[in-house]
mmCIF file of the C-alpha atoms, coordinates in Angstrom:
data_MODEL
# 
_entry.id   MODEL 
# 
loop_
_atom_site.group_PDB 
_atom_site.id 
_atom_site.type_symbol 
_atom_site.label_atom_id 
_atom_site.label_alt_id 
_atom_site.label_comp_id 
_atom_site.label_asym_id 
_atom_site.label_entity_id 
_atom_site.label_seq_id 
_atom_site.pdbx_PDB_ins_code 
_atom_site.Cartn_x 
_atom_site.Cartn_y 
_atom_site.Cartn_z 
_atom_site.occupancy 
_atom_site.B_iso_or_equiv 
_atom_site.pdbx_formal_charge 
_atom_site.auth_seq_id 
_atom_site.auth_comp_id 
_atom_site.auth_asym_id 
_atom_site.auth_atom_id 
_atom_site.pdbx_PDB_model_num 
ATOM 1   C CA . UNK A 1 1   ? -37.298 4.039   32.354  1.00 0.00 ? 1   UNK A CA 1 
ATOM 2   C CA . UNK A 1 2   ? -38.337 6.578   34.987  1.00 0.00 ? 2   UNK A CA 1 
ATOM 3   C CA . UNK A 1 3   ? -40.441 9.677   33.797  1.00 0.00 ? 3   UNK A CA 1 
ATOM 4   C CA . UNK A 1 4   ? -38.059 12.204  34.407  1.00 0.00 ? 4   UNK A CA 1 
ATOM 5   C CA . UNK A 1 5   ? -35.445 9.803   31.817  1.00 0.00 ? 5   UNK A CA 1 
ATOM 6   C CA . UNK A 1 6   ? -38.420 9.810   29.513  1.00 0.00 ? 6   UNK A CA 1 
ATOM 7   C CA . UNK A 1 7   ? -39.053 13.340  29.901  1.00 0.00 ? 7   UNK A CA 1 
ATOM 8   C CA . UNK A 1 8   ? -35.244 14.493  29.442  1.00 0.00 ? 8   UNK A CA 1 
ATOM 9   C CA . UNK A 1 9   ? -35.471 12.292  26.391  1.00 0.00 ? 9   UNK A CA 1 
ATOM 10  C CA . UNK A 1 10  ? -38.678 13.868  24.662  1.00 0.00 ? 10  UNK A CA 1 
ATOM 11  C CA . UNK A 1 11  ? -37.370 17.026  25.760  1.00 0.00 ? 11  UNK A CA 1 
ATOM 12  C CA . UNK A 1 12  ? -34.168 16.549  23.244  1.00 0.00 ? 12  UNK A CA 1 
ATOM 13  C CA . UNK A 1 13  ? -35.953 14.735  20.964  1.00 0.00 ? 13  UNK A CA 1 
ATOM 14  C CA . UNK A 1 14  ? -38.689 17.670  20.838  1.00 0.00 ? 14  UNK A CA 1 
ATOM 15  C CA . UNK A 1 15  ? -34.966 20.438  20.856  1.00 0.00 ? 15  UNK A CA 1 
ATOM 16  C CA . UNK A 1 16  ? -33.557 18.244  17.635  1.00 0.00 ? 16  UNK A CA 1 
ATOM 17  C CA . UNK A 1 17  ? -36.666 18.471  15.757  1.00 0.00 ? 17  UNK A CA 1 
ATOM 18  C CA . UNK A 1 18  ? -36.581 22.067  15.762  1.00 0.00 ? 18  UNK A CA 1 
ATOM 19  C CA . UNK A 1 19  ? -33.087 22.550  15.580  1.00 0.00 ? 19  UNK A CA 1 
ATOM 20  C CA . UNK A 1 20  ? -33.707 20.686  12.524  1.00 0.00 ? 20  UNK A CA 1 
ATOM 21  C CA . UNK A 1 21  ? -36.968 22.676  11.072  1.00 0.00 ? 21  UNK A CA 1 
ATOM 22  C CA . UNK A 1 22  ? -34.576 25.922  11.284  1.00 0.00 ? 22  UNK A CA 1 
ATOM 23  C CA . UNK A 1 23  ? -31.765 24.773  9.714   1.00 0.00 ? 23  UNK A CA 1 
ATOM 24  C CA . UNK A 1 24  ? -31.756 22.781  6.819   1.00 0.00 ? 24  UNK A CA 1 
ATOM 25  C CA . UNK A 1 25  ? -28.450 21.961  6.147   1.00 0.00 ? 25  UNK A CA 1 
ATOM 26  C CA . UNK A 1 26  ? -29.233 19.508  9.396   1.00 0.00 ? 26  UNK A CA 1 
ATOM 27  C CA . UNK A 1 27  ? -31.588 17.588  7.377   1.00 0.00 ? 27  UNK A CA 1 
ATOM 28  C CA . UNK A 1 28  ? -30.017 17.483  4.093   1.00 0.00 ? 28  UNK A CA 1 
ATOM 29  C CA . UNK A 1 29  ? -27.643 14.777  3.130   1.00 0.00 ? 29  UNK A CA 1 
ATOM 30  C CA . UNK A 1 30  ? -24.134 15.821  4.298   1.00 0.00 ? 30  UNK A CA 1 
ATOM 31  C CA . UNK A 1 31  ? -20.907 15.428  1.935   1.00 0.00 ? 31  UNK A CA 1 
ATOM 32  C CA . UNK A 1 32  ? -17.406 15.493  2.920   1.00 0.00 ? 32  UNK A CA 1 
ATOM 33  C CA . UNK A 1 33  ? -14.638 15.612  0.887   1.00 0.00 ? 33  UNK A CA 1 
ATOM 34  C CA . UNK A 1 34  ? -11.738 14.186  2.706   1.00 0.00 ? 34  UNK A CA 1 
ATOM 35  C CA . UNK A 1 35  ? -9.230  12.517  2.026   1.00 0.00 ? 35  UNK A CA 1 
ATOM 36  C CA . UNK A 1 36  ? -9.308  10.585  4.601   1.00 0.00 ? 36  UNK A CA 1 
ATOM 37  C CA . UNK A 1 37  ? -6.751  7.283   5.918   1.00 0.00 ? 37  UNK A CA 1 
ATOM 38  C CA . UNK A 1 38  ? -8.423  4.478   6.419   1.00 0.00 ? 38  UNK A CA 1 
ATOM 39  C CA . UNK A 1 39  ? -7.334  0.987   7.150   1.00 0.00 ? 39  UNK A CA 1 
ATOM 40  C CA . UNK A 1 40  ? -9.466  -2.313  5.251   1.00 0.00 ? 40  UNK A CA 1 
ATOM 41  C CA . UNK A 1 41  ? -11.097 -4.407  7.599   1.00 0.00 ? 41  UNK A CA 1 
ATOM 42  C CA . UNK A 1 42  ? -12.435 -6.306  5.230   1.00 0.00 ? 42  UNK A CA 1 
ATOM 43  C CA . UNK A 1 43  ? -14.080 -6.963  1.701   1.00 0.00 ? 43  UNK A CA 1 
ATOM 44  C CA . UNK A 1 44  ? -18.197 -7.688  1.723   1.00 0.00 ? 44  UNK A CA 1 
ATOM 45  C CA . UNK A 1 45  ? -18.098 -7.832  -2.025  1.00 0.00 ? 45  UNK A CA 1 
ATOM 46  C CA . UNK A 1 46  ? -16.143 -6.114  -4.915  1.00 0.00 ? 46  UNK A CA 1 
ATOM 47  C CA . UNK A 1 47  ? -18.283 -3.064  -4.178  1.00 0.00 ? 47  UNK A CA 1 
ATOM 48  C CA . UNK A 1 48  ? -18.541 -2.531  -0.613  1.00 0.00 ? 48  UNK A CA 1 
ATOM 49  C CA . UNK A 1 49  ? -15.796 -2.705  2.237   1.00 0.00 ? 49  UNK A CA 1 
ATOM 50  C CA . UNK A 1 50  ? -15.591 -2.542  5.940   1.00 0.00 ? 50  UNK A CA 1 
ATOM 51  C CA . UNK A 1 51  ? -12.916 0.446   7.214   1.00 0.00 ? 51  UNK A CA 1 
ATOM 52  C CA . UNK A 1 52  ? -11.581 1.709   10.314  1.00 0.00 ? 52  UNK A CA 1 
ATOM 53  C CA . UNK A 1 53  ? -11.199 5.718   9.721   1.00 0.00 ? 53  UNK A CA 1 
ATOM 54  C CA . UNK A 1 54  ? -8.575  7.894   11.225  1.00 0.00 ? 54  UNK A CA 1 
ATOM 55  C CA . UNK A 1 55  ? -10.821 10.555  11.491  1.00 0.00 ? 55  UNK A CA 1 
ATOM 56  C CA . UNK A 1 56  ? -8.527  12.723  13.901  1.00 0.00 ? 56  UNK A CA 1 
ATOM 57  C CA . UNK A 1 57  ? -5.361  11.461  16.432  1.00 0.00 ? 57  UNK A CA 1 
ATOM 58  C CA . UNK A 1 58  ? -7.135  8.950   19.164  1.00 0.00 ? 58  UNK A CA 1 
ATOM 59  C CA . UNK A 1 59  ? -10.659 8.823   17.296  1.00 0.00 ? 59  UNK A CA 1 
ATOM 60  C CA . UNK A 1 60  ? -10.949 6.604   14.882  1.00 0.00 ? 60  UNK A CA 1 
ATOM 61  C CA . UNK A 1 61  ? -14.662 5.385   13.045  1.00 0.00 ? 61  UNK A CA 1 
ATOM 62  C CA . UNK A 1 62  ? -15.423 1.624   11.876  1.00 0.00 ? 62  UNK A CA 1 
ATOM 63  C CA . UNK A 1 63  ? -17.653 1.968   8.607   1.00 0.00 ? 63  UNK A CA 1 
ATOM 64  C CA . UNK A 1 64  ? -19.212 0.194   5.911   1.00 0.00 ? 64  UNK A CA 1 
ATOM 65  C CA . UNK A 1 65  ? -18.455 2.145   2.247   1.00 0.00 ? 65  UNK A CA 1 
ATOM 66  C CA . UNK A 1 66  ? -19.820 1.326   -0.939  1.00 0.00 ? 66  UNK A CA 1 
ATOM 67  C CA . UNK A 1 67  ? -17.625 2.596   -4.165  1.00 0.00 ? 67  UNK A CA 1 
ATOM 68  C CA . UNK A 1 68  ? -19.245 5.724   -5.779  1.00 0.00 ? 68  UNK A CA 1 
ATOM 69  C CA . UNK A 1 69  ? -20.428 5.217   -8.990  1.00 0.00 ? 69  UNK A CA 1 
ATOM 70  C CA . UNK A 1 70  ? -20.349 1.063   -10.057 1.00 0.00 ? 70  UNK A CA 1 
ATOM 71  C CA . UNK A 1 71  ? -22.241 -1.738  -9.785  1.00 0.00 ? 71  UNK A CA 1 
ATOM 72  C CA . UNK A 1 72  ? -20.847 -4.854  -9.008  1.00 0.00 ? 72  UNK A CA 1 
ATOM 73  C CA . UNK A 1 73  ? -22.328 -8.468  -9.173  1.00 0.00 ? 73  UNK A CA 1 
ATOM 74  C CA . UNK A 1 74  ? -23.592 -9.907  -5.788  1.00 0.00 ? 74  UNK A CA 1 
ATOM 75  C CA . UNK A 1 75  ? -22.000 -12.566 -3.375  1.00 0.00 ? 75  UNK A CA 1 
ATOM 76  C CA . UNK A 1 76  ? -25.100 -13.841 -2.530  1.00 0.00 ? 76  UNK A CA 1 
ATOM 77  C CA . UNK A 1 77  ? -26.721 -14.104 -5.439  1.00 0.00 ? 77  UNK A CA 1 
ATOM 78  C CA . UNK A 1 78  ? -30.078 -16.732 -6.162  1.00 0.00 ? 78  UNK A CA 1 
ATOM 79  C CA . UNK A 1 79  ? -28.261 -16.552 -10.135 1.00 0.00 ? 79  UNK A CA 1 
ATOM 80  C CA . UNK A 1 80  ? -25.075 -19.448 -9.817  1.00 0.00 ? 80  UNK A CA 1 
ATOM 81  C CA . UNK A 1 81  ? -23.426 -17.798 -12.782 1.00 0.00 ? 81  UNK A CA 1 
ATOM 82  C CA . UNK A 1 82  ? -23.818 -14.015 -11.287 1.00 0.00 ? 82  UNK A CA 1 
ATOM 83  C CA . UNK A 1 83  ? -22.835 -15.374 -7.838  1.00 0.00 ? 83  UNK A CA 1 
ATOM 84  C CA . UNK A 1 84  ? -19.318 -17.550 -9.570  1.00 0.00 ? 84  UNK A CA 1 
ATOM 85  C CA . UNK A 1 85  ? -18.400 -13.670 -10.804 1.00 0.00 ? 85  UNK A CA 1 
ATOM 86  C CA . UNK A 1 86  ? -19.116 -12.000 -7.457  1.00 0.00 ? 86  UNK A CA 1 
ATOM 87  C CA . UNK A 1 87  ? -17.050 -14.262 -5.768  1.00 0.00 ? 87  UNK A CA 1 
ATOM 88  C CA . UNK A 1 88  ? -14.152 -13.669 -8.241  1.00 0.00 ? 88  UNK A CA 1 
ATOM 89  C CA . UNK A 1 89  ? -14.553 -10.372 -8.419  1.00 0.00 ? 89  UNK A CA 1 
ATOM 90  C CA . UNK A 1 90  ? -14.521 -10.250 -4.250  1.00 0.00 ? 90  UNK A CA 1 
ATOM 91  C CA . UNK A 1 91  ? -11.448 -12.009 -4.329  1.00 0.00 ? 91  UNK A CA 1 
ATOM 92  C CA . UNK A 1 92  ? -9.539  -9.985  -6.580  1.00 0.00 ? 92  UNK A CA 1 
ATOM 93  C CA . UNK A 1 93  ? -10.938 -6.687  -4.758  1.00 0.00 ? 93  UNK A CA 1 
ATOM 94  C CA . UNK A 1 94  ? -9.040  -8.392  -1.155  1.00 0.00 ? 94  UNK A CA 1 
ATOM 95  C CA . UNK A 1 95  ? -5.786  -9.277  -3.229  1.00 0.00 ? 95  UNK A CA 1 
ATOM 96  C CA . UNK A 1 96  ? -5.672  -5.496  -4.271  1.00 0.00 ? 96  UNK A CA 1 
ATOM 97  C CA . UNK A 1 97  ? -7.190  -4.446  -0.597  1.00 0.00 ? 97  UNK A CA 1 
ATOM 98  C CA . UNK A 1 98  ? -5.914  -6.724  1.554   1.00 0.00 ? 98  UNK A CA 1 
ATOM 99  C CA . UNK A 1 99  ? -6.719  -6.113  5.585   1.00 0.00 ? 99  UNK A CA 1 
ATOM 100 C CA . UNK A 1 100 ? -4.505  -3.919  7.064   1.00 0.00 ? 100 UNK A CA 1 
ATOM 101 C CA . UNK A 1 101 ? -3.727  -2.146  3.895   1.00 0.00 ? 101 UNK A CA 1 
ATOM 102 C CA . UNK A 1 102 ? -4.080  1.740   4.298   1.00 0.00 ? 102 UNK A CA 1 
ATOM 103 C CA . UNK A 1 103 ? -6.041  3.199   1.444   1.00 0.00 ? 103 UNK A CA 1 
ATOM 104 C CA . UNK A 1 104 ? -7.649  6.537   1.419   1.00 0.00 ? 104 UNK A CA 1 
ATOM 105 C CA . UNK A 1 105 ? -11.411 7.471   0.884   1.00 0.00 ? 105 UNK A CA 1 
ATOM 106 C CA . UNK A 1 106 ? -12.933 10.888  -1.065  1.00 0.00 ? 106 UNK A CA 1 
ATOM 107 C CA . UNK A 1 107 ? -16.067 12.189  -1.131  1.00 0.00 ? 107 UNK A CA 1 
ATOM 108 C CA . UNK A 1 108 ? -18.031 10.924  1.025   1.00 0.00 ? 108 UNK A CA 1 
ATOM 109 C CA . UNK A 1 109 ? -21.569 10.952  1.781   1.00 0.00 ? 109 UNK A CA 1 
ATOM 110 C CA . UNK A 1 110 ? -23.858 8.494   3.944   1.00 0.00 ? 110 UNK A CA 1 
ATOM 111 C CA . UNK A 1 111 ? -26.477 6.647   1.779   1.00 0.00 ? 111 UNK A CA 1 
ATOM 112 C CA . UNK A 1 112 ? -30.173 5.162   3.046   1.00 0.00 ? 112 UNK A CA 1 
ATOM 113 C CA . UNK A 1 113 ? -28.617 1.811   4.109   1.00 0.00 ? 113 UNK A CA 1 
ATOM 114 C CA . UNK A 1 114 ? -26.637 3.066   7.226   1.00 0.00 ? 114 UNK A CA 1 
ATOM 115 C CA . UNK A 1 115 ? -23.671 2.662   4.967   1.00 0.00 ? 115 UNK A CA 1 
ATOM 116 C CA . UNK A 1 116 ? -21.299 5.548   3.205   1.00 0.00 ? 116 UNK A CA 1 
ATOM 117 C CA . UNK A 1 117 ? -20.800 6.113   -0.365  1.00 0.00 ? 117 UNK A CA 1 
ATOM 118 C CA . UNK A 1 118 ? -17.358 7.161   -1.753  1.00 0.00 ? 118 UNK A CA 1 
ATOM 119 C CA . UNK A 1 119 ? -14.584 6.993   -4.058  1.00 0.00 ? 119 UNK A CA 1 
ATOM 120 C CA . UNK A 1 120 ? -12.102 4.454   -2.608  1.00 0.00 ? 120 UNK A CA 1 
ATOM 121 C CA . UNK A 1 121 ? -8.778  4.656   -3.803  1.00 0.00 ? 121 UNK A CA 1 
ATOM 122 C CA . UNK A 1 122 ? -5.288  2.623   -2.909  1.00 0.00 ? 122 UNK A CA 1 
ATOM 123 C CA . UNK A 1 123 ? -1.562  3.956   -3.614  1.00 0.00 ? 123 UNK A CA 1 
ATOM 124 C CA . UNK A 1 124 ? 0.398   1.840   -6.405  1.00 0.00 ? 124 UNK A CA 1 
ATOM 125 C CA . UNK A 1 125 ? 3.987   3.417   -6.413  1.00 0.00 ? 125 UNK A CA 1 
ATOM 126 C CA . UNK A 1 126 ? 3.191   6.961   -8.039  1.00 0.00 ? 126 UNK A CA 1 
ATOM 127 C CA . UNK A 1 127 ? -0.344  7.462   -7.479  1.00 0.00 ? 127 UNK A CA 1 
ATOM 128 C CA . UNK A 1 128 ? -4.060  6.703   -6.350  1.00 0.00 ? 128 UNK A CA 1 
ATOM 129 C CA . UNK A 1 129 ? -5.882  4.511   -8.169  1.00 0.00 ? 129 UNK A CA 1 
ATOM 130 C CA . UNK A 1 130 ? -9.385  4.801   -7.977  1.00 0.00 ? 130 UNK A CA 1 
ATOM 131 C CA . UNK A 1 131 ? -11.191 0.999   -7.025  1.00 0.00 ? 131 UNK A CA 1 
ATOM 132 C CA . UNK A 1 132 ? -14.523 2.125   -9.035  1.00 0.00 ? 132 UNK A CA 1 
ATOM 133 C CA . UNK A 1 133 ? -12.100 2.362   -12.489 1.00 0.00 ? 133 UNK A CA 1 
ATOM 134 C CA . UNK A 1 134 ? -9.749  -1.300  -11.560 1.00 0.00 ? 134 UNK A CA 1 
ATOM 135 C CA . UNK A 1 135 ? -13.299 -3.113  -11.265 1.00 0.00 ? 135 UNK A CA 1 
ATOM 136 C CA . UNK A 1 136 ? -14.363 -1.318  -14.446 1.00 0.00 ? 136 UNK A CA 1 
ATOM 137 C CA . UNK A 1 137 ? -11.259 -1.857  -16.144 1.00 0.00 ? 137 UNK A CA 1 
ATOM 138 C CA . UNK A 1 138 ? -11.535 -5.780  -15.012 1.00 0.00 ? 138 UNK A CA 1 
ATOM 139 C CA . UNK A 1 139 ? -14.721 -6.111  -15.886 1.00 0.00 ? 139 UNK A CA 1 
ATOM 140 C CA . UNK A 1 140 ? -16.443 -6.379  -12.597 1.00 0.00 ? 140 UNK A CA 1 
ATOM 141 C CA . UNK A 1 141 ? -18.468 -3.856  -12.604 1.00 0.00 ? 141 UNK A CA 1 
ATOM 142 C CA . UNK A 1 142 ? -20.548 -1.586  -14.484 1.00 0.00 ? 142 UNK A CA 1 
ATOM 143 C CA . UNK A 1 143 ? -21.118 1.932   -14.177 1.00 0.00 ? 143 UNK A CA 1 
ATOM 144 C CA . UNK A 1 144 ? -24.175 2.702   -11.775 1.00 0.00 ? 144 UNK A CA 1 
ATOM 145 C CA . UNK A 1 145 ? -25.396 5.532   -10.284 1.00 0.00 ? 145 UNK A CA 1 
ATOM 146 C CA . UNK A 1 146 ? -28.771 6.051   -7.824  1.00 0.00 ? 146 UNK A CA 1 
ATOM 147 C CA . UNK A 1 147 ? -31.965 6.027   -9.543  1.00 0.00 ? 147 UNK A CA 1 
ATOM 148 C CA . UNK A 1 148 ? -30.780 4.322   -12.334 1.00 0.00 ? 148 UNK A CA 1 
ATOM 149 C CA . UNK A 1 149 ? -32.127 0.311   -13.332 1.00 0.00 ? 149 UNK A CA 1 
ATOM 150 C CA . UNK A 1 150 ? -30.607 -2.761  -11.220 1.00 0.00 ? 150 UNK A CA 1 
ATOM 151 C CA . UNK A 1 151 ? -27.404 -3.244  -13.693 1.00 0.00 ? 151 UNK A CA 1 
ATOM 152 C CA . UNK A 1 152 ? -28.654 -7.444  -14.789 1.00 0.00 ? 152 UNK A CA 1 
ATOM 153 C CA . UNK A 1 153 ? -25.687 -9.466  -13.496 1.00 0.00 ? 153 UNK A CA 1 
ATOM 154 C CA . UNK A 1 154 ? -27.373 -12.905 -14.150 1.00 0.00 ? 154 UNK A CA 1 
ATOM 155 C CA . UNK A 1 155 ? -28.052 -12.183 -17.811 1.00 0.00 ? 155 UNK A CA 1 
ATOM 156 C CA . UNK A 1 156 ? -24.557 -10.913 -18.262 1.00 0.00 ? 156 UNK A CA 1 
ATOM 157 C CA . UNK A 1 157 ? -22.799 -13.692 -15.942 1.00 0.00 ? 157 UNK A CA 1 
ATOM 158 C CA . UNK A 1 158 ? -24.607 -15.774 -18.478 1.00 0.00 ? 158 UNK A CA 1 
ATOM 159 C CA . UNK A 1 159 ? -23.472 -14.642 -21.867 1.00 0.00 ? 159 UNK A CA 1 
ATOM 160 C CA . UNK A 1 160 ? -20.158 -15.050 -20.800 1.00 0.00 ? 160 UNK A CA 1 
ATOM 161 C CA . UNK A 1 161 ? -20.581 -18.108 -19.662 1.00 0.00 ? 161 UNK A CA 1 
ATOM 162 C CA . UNK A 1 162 ? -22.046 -19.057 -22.814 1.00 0.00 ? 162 UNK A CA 1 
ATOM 163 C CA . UNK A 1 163 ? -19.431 -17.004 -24.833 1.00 0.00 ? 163 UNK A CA 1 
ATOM 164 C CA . UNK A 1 164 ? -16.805 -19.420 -23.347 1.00 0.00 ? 164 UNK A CA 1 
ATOM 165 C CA . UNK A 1 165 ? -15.213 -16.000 -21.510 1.00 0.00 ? 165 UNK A CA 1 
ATOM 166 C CA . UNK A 1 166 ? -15.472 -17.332 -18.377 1.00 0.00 ? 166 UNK A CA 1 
ATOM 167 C CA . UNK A 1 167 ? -15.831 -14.797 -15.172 1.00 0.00 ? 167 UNK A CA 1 
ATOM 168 C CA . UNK A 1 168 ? -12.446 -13.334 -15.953 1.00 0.00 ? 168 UNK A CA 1 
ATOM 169 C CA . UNK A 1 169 ? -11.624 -11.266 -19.170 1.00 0.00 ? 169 UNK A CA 1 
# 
């Protein structure tokens, strides 16, 4: 990189910064409401999907989004039993959000893993259903919100394996 590249770059690194010190609303975490039309790429797990956003004609934004508010058991897993309902609960997430499928996304804000957090919704004849309260409903999730305890998917795989319930209710 030649000095004057390096300099140009300091120099709007240095203009950012300050831009930044003077207004705060640059540094805060940023929230927007939508709705917004989005198309599934595809499912990572029952809780977090890939999107393409039609943010405005011609310019449209590839994302990862988590669904606000739940907690659902991981794909990956180390626990068999919590990794058995993951996988189920993955499945049934791309059978109701299949690829391609339009779907729309709310209130959105970007969390500390380069990924978005919002409520993710898909139509169903008369109206929107939310994602967060199907997975709730299903019992693949539990209710979870930031700050609060890793929700203990292993122990509670377990009981129901032990219960005889299976992974689904």
């Amino acid at each position: 990189m030649s000095s004057n590249t390096m300099a140009a770059v300091v120099s709007v690194l240095l203009a950012t910064q300050v831009l930044a010190e003077e207004n705060p609303y640059l540094t805060e975490t940023a929230s927007f409401e939508g709705p917004y039309r989005a198309t599934v790429v595809r499912v990572i797990d029952a809780d977090t999907i890939e999107v393409s956003v039609d943010l405005w004609p011609s310019l449209v934004q590839t994302a990862t989004v988590r669904v606000r508010g739940i907690d659902a058991p991981e794909t990956r897993s180390t626990c068999e039993t919590e990794k058995a309902l993951g996988i189920e609960a993955k499945e049934w997430v791309e059978k109701m959000y299949p690829v391609g499928e339009v779907i729309r996304i709310e209130d959105v804000e970007h969390d500390s893993l380069s990924r978005y957090v919002a409520e993710v919704k898909r139509w169903r004849s008369d109206r929107w259903l939310p994602l967060a309260n199907e997975l709730l409903k299903n019992d693949f999730a539990e209710v979870w919100y930031p700050g609060q305890q890793d929700v203990p998917w292993c122990l509670i795989s377990q009981e129901r394996a032990a219960q005889g319930q299976g992974t689904q209710p």
